[in-house]
C-alpha positions as a printed Julia matrix, in Angstrom:
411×3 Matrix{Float64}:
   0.59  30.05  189.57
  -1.11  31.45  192.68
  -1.5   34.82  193.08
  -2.46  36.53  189.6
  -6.28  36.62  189.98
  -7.2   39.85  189.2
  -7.85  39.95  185.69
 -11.1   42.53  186.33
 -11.65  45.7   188.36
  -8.11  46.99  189.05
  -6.54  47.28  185.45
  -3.11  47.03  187.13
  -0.02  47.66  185.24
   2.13  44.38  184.34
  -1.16  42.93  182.89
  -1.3   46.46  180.94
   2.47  45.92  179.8
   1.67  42.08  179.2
  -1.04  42.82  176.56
   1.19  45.21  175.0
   3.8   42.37  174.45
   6.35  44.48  176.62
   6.76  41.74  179.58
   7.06  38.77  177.18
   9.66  39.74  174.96
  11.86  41.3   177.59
  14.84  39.34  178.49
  15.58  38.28  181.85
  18.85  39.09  182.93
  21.0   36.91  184.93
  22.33  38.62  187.97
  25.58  41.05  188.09
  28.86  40.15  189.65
  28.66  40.03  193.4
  31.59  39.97  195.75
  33.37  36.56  195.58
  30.63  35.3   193.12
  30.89  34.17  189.3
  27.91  35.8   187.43
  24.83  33.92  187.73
  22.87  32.3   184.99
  19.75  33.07  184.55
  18.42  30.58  185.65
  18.63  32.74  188.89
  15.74  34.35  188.07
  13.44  31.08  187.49
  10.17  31.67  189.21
   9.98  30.26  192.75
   7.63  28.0   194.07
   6.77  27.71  197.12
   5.25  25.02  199.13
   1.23  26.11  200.97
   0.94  27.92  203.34
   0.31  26.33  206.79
  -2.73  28.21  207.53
  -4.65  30.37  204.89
  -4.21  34.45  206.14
  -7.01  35.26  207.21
  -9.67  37.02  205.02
  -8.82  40.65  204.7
 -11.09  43.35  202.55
  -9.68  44.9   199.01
  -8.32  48.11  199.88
  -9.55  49.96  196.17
 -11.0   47.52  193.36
 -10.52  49.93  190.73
  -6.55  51.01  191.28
  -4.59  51.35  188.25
  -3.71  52.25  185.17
  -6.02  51.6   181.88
  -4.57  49.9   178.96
  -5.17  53.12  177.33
  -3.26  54.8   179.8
  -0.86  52.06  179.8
  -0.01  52.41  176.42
   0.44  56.04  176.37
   3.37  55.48  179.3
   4.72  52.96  176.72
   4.84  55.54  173.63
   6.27  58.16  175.92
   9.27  56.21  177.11
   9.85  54.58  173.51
  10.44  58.41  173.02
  12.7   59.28  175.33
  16.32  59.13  174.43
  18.4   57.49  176.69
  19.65  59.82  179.05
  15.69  60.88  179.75
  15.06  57.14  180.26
  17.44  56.66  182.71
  15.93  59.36  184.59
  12.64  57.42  184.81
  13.69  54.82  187.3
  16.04  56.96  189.99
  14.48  58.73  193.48
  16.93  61.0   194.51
  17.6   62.47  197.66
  18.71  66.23  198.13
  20.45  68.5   200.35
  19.0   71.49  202.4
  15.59  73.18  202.29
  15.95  75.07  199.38
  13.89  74.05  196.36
  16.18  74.88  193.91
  18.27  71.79  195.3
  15.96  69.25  193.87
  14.48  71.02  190.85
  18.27  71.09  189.74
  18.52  66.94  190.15
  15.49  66.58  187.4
  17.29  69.27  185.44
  20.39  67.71  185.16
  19.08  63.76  185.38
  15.85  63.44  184.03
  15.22  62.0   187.68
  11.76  60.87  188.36
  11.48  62.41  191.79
  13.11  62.92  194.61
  12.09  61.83  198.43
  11.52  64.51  201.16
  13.93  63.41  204.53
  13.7   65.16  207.89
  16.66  67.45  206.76
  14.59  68.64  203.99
  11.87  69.95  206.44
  11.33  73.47  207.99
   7.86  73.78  207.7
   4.47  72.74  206.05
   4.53  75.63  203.7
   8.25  75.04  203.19
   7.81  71.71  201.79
   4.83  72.92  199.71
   7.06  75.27  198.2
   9.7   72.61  197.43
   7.25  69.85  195.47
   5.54  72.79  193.76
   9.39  73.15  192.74
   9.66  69.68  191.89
   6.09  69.02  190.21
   7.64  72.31  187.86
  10.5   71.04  187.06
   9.43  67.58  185.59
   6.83  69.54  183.26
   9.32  71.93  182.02
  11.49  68.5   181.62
   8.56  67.91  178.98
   6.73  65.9   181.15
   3.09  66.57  181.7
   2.84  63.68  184.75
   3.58  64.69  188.38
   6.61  63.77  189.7
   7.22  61.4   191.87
   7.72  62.98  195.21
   7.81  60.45  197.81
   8.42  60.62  202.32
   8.76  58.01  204.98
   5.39  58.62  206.94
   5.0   55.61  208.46
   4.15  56.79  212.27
   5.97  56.66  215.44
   9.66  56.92  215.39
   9.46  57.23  211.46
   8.07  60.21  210.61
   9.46  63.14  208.59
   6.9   65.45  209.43
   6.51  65.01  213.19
   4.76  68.04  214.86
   3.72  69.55  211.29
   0.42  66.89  210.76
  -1.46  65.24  212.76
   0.7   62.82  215.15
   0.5   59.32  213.73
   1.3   56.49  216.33
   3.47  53.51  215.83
   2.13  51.22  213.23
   2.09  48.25  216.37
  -0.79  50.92  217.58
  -3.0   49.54  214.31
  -2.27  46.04  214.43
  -5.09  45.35  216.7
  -7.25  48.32  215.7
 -10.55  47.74  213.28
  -9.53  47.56  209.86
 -11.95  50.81  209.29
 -11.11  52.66  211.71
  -6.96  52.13  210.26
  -8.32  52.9   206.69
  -9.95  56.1   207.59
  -6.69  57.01  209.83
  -4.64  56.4   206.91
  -7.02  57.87  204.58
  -6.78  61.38  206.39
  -3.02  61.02  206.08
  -3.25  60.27  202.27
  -4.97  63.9   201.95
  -2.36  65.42  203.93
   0.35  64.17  201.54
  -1.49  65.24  198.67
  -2.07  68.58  200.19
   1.51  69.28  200.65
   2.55  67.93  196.84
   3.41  64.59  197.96
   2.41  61.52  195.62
   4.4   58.57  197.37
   4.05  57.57  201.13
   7.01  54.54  201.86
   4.48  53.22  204.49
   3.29  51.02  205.67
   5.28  48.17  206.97
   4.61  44.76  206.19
   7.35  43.33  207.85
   5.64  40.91  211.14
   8.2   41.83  213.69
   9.71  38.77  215.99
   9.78  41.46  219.03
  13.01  42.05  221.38
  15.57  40.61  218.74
  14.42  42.43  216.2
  16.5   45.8   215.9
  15.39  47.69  213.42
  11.53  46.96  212.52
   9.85  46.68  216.26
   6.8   49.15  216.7
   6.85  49.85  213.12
   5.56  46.26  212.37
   1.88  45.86  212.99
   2.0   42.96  214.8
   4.25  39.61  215.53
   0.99  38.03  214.5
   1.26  37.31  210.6
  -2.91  37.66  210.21
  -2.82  40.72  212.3
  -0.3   42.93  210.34
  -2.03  41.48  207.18
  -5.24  43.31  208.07
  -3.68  46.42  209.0
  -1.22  46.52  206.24
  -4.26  46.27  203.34
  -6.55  49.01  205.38
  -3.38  51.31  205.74
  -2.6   50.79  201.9
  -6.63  51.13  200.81
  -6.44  54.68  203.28
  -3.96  56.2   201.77
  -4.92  55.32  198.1
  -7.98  57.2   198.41
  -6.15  59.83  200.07
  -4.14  60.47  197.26
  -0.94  59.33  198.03
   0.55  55.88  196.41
   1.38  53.6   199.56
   4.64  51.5   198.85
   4.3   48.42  200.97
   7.99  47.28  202.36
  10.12  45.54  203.08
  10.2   42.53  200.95
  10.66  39.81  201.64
  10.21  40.57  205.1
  12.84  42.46  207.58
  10.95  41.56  211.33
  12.48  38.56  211.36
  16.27  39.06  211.17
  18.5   40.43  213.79
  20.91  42.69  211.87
  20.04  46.1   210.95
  20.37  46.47  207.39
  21.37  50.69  207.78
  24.66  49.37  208.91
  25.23  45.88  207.18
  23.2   42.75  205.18
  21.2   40.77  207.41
  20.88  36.73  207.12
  17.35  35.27  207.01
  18.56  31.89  206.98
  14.36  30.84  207.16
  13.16  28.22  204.74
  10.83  28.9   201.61
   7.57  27.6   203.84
   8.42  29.49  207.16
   8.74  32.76  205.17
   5.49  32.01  203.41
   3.86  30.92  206.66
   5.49  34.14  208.66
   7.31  36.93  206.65
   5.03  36.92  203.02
   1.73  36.42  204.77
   1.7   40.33  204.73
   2.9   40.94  201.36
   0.88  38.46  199.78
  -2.54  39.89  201.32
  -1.72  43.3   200.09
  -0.5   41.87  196.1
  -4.03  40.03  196.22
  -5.42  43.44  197.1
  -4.14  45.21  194.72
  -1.43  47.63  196.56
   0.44  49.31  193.53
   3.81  49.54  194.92
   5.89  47.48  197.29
   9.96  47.89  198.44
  12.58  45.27  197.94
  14.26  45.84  201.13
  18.41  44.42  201.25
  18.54  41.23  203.01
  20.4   38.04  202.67
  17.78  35.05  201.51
  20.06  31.98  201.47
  16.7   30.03  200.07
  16.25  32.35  197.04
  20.11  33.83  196.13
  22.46  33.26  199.26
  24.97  35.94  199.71
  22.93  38.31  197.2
  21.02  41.61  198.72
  17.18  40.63  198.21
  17.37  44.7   196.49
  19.64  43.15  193.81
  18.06  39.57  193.12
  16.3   38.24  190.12
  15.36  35.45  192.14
  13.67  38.23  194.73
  11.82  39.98  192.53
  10.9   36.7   190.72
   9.35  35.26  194.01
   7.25  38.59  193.81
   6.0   38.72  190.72
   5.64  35.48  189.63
   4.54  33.47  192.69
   2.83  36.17  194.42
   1.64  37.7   191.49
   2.62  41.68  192.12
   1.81  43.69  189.06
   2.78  46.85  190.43
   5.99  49.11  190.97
   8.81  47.63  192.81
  11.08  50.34  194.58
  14.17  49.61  195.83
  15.76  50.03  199.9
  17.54  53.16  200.01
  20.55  52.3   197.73
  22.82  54.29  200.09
  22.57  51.81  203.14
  24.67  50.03  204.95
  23.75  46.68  203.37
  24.53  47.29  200.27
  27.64  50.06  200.47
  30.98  49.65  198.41
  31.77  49.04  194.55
  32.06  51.14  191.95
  29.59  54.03  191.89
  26.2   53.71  190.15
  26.57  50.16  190.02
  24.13  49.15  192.61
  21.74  50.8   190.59
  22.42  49.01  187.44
  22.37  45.78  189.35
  18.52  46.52  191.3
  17.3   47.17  187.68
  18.6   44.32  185.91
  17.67  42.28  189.05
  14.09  43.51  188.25
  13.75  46.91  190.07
  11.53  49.62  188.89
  12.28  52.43  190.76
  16.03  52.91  192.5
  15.68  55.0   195.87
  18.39  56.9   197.16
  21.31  55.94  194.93
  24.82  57.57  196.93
  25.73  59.31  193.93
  23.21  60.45  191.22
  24.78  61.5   188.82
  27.19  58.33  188.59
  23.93  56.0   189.18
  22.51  58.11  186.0
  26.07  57.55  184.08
  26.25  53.58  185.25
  22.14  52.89  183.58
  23.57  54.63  180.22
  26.5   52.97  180.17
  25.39  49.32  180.53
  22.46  50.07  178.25
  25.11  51.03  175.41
  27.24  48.05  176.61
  24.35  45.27  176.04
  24.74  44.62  179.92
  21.07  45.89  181.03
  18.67  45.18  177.93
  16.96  48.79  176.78
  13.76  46.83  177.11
  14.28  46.04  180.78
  14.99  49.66  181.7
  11.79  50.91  179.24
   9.9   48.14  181.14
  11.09  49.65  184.19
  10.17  53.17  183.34
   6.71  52.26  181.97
   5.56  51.23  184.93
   6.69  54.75  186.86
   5.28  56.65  183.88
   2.03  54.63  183.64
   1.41  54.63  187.7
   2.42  58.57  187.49
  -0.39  59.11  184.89
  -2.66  57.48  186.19
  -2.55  59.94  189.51
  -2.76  62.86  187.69
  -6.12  61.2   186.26
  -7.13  60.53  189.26
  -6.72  63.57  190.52
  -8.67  65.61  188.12
């Protein structure tokens, strides 16, 4: 299959949980109930192939050869979560947002849920001190949890119009400013940003965009796309990714399989991308796919209607989604979720969103409405049989194992 290449340099994390034996003896679950849908077999989750691409991307550098985790480290991630009752585990895998500017606020979430981390929005911000404060809080709270890995505290700094610390860093334009910029000169931009993050606590930057934007009638992506030129946003997307790695910060590439192209705004409802298999790969994946073969450890799932891959399904909550990720283009990374609490993915019984991302194939959940019910709904369908215990210990490996390996690269 194209796209799993890298068997040297970066030691990256599926290939660590492959030689363990944890990826082929894990079940793949068929998808949950949708709306107006009989389950789906699994067959839903069959790897998807897709046809060449028109026009090879053009040639882009790797961002950081030697990203990720050792087997060594790998395997201590493993024996950690094999440890962890249940209720820790289901921690692992949920982001949670929090209310207000006090620190006790989210050191309270990973008290009472295990949570992984928690993401820093514009309500959360006073200050540069003031957020200090707060993921010192955090980082404390997941070692007196028992766990001596840094949380994971993650922020939308992606530039522009999507930036949670305007006015506090250095102003960052609108990603369309890098799209025709020198791949360098975006790396060492992005770089400086990556240190910034660390500075302040932070570990995960949702940035940058890989979406390529199809200009006026797209609403929601726009300036925050690199380009309407696949190659273009391709180049920029692996130097902004390679910047901020050796910044510090974990980029998570989004959103998957590509939100430029579609005209509804997925805040406020599920958009359609009614585009066959080759157009994405020609348009929408060229992106994604240049930053997989380099190496990026993290991309987004974002919630959008595919009616080639799982019609009617949010991309967030489809095997076949993640499927077309990891085993056509070959990610080996984290995959994070949209924010769960969108518009494009609202109603049904609370948590279950969650439980359906992870059994779908989701690593990381991001912004679930309700935590504590999300944290309720992944224990209760792990009792039930209806999410395998391996999937959700495959799931939390991968945070645990990408989470270790920062602190080690950090010392």
């Amino acid at each position: 299959m194209r796209g799993r290449r890298r068997a040297t340099g970066t030691v990256a994390v599926a290939l660590g949980l492959a030689a363990l034996g944890v990826l082929a003896s894990s079940p793949t679950p068929g998808p949950a109930e949708a709306p107006g849908r009989a389950p789906g077999p699994a067959a839903a989750a069959a790897p998807v192939r897709l046809s060449p691409p028109t026009a090879p991307p053009a040639a882009v550098a790797n961002p950081r050869t030697d990203w990720g985790p050792s087997l060594a480290t790998v395997a201590a991630a493993r024996r950690a979560v094999e440890a962890m009752p249940l209720d820790r585990l289901a921690g692992q895998v949920i982001v949670a947002r929090y209310a207000g500017t006090d620190g006790r606020n989210p050191r309270l979430l990973v008290a009472a849920w295990h949570v992984a981390g928690v993401i820093v929005m514009g309500e959360n911000v006073v200050d540069l001190a003031q957020v200090s404060a707060t993921t010192a809080a955090v980082h404390a709270a997941v070692r007196a949890d028992g766990r001596p890995w840094p949380a994971v505290v993650a922020i939308d700094e992606e530039g522009g119009r999507v930036s949670r610390l305007a006015g506090l860093l250095a102003d960052l334009p609108p990603f369309a400013a890098f799209g025709g910029t020198d791949p360098a000169a975006t790396r060492a931009r992005f770089e400086a940003l990556g240190r910034d993050l660390r500075a302040l606590g932070v570990t995960m930057d949702l940035a940058p965009v890989a979406d390529v934007t199809i200009g006026p009638a797209d609403p929601t992506i726009g300036d925050r796309s690199a380009s309407s030129d696949p190659a273009a946003a391709a180049r920029a997307v692996v130097a902004a990714s390679g910047g901020l790695l050796e910044g510090g910060a974990v980029p998570v590439v989004k959103h998957f399989p590509g939100h430029g192209s579609v005209t509804t705004d997925s805040h406020v409802g599920l958009p359609v991308q009614a585009a066959s298999l080759p157009s994405l790969e020609a348009r929408d994946l060229v992106p994604f796919r240049a930053a997989v073969d380099a190496g990026v450890p993290a991309v987004m799932v974002g919630h959008l209607d595919v009616a080639a891959l799982d019609p009617g399904v949010p991309s967030s909550l489809s095997p076949a989604t993640y499927a077309l990720l990891r085993d056509e283009l070959g990610f080996e990374g984290v995959a994070v979720t949209d924010a769960l609490d969108m518009g494009a993915v609202a109603g049904g019984p609370a948590g279950e969103e969650s439980v359906r991302a992870v059994a779908a194939g989701a690593d990381l959940v991001l912004m679930p409405p309700d935590v504590g019910a999300a944290h309720a709904a992944l224990v209760a369908a792990v009792d039930s049989g209806r999410l395998p215990l391996e999937r959700l210990r495959e799931a939390a490996t991968r945070v645990v194992a990408m989470q270790m390996w920062l602190a080690e690269a950090s010392a």
